[in-house]
C-alpha atoms as a printed R data frame, in Angstrom:
    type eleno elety resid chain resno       x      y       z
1   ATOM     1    CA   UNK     A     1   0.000  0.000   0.000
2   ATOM     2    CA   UNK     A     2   1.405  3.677  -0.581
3   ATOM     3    CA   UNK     A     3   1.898  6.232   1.720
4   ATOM     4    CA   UNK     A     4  -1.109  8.323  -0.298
5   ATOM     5    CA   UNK     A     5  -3.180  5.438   0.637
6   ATOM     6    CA   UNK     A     6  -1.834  5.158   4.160
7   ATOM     7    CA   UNK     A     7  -2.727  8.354   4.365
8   ATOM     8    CA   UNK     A     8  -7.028  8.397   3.999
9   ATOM     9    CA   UNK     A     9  -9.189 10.090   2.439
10  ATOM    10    CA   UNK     A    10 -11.194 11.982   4.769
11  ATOM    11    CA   UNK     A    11 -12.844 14.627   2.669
12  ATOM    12    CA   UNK     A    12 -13.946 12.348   0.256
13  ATOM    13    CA   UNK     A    13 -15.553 10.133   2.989
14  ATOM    14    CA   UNK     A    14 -16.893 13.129   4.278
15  ATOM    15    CA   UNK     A    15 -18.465 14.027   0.995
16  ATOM    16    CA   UNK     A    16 -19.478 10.482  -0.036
17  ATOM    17    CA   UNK     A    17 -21.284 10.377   4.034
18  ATOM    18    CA   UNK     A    18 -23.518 13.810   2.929
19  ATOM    19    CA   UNK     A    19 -24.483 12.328  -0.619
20  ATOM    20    CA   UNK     A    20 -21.826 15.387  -2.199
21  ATOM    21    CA   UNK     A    21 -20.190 13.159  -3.513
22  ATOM    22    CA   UNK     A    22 -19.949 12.961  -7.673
23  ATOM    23    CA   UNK     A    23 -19.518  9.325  -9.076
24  ATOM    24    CA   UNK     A    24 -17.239 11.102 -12.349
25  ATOM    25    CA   UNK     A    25 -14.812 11.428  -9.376
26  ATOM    26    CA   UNK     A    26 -14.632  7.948  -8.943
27  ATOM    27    CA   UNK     A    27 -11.394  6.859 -11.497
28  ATOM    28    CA   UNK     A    28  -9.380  9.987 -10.054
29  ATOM    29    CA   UNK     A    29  -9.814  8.849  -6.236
30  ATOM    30    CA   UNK     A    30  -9.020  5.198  -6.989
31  ATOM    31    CA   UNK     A    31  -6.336  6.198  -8.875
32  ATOM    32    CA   UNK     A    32  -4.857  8.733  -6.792
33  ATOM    33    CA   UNK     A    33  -6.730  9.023  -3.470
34  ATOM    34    CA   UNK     A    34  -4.966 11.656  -1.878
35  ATOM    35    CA   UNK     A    35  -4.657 13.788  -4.391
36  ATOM    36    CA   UNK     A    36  -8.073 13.606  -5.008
37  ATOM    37    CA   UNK     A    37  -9.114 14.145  -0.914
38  ATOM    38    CA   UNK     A    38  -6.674 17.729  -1.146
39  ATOM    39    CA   UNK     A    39  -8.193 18.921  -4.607
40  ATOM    40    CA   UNK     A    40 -11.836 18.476  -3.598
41  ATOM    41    CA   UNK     A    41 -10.576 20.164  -0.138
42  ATOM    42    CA   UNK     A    42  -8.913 23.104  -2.321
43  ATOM    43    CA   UNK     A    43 -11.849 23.706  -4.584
44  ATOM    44    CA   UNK     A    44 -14.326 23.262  -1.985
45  ATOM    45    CA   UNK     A    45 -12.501 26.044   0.236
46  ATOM    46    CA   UNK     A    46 -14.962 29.284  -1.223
47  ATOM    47    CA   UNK     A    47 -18.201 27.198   0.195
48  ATOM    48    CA   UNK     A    48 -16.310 26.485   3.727
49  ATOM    49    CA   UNK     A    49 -14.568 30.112   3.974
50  ATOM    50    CA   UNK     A    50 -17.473 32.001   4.297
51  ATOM    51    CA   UNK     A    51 -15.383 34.727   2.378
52  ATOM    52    CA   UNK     A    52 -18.277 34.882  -0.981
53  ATOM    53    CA   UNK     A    53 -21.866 34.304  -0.765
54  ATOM    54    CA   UNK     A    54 -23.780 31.572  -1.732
55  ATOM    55    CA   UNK     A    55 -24.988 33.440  -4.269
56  ATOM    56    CA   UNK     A    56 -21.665 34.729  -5.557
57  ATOM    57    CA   UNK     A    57 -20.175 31.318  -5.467
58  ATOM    58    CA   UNK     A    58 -23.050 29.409  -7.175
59  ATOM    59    CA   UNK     A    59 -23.059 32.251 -10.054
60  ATOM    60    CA   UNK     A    60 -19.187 31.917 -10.266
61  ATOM    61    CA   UNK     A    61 -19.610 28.050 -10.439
62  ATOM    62    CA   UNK     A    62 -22.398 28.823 -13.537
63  ATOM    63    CA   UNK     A    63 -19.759 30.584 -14.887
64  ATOM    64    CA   UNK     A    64 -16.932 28.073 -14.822
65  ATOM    65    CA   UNK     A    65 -19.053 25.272 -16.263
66  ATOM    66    CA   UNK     A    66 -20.696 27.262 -18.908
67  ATOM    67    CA   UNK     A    67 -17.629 28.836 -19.940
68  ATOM    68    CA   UNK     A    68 -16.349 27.388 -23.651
69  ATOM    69    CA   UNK     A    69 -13.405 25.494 -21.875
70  ATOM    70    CA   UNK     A    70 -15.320 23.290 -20.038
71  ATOM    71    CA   UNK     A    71 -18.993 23.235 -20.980
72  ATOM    72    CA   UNK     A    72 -19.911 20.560 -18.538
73  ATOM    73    CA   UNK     A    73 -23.845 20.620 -18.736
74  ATOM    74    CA   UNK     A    74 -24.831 19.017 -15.363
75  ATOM    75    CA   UNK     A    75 -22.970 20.992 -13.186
76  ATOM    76    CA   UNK     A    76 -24.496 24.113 -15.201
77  ATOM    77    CA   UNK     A    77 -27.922 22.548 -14.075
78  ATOM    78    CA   UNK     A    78 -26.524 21.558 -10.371
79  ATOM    79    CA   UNK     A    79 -25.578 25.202  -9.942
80  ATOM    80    CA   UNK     A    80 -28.018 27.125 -11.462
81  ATOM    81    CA   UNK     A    81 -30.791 24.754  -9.436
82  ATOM    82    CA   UNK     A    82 -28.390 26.170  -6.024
83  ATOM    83    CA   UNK     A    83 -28.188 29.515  -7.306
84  ATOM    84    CA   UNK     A    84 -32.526 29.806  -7.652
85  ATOM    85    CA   UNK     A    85 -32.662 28.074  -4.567
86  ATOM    86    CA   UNK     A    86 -30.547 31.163  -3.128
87  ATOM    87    CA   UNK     A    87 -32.967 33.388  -4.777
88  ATOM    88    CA   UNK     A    88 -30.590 34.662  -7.393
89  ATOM    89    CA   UNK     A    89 -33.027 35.508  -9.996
90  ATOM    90    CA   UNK     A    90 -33.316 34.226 -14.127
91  ATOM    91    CA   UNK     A    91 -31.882 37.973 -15.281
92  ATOM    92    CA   UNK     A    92 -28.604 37.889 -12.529
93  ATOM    93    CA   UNK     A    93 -28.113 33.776 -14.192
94  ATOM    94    CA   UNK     A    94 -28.529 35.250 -17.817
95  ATOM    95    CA   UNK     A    95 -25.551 38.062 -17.422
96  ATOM    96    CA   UNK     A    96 -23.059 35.417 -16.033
97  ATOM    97    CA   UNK     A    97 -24.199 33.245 -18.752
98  ATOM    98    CA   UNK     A    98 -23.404 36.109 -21.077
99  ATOM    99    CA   UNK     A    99 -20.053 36.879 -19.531
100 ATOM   100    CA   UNK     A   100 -19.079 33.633 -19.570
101 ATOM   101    CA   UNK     A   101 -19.541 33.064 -23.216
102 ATOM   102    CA   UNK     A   102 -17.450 36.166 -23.868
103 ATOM   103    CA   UNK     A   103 -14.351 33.485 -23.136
104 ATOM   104    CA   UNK     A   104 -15.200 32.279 -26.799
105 ATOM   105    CA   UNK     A   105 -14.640 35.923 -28.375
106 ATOM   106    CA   UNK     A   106 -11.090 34.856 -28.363
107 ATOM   107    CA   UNK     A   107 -11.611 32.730 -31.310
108 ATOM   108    CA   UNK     A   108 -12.734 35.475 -33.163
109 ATOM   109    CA   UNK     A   109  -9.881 37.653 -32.091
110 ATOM   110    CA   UNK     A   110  -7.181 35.023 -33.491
111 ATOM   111    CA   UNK     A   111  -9.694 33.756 -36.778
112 ATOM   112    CA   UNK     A   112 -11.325 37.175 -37.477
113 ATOM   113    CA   UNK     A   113  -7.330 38.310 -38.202
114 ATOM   114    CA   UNK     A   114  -6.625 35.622 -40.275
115 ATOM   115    CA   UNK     A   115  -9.181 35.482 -42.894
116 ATOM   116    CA   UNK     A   116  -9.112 39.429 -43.176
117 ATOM   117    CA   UNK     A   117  -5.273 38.798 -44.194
118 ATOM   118    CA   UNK     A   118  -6.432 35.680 -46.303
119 ATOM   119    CA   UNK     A   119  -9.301 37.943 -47.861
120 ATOM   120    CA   UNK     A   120  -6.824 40.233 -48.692
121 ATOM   121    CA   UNK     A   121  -4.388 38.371 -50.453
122 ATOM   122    CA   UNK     A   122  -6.461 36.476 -52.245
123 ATOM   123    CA   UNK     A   123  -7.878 39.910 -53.240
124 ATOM   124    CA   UNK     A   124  -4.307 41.341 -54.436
125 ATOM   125    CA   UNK     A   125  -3.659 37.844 -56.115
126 ATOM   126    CA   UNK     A   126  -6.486 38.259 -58.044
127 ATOM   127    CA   UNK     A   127  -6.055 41.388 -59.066
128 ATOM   128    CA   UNK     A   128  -2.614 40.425 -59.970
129 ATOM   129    CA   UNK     A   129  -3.261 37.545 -62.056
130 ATOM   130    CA   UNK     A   130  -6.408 39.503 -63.890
């Protein structure tokens, strides 16, 4: 047995005890317990800190899911569910949505360059060959 697995996994057992626990998470903890145990503990740290809101921290969590780098649906639905719960309302969901799909703009900003430089030279190479 290694030392990781010597060591326990208490925040997982924790979360797996209240029902928090999410079964994709299931490869990475057998796999890596303890790694697992201090990254749930790490990204679990805004909802034990008290620093944010609820409400801040469920629309943040909206935001990281929806964003175009991770797009994971269900935890969209977990935490917009939390967030109405909280009594953040539809319009306060709808602007993170909208800033979070503003992360995508960045594929216009490196393709919107390129074809107008494509555009162009095919222009000037057809008016050369004309």
């Amino acid at each position: 047995m290694t030392e990781a697995a010597d060591a326990g996994t208490p925040f997982i057992d924790r979360m797996r005890e209240r029902g928090e626990w999410n079964p994709l998470w299931d490869g990475l903890a057998q796999l890596d317990p303890q790694w697992t145990d201090d990254y749930l503990r790490t990204v679990t740290q805004p909802w034990r800190s008290g620093v944010l809101s609820p409400k801040v921290i469920e629309l943040l969590c909206i935001a990281v899911d929806a964003a175009c780098t991770h797009m994971y649906g269900p935890g969209v639905r977990r935490h917009i569910r939390a967030a109405l719960d909280l009594g953040v309302t539809a319009e306060e969901i709808l602007e993170v949505l909208k800033l979070a799909s503003v992360v995508g703009i960045h594929s216009c900003n490196v393709g919107a360059p390129i074809l107008m430089e494509e555009l162009d030279a095919r222009e000037r190479g057809g008016a050369a060959s004309t």
